[in-house]
C-alpha positions in Angstrom: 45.5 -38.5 -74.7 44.2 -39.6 -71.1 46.5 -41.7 -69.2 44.7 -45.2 -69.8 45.3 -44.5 -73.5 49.1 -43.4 -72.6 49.6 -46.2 -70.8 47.9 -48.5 -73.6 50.7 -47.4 -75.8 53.3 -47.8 -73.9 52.2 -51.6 -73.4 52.6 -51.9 -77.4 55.4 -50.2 -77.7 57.6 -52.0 -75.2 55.8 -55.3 -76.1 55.7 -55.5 -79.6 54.0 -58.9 -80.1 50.9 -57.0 -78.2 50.1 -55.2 -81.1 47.2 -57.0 -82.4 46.1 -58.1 -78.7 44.0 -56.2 -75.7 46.8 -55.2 -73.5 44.3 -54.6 -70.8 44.3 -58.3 -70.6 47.7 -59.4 -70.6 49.4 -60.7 -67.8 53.5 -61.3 -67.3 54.3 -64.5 -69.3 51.9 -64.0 -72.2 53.3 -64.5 -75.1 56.3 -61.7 -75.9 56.4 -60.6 -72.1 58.9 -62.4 -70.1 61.7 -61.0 -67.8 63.4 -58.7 -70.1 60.6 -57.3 -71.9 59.5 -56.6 -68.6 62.4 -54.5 -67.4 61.7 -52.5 -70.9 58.5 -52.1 -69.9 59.1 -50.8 -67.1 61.3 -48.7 -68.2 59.2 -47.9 -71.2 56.2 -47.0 -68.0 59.3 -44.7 -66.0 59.9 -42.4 -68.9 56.3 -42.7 -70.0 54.7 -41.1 -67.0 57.8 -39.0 -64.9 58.5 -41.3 -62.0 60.8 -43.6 -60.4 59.5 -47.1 -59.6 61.1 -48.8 -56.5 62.0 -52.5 -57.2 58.8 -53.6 -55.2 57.0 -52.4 -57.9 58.4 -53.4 -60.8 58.2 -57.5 -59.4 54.4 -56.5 -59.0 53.4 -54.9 -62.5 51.9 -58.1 -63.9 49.4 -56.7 -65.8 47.8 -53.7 -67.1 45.4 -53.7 -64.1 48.5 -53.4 -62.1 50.6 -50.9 -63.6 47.9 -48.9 -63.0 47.2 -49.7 -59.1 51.0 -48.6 -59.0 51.0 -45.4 -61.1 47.7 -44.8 -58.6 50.6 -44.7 -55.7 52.4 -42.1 -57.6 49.4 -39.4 -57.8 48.6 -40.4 -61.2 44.6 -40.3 -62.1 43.4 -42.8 -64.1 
């Protein structure tokens, strides 16, 4: 699995209600992703890939497009 699909399942699994949706589309405060099922996802993005996001980074993830710009800063291709 390449890490755009990785991080594709990760989105579902720590949003649930993204199931049927493009999670490359979704942005913080669609439906299902508010403040705590951020921190999950986050969370969810941590154990997912083997790093350590500093708290700058977590209040920028709002979207797919940017989880990836930040697991970019941690040496991970995409």
């Amino acid at each position: 699995m390449n890490n755009r699909a990785k991080l594709q399942k990760v989105f579902k699994e720590a949003l649930p209600q993204s199931q049927n949706v493009d999670v490359e589309k979704m942005e913080y405060g669609d439906v299902g992703w508010d403040s705590l099922a951020h921190m999950v996802l986050c969370s969810c993005i941590e154990s997912g890939f083997g790093v350590m996001l500093e708290i700058e980074q977590i209040a920028l993830i709002s979207s797919f497009d940017k989880a990836i710009e930040i697991l970019e800063s941690h040496a991970i291709r995409f």
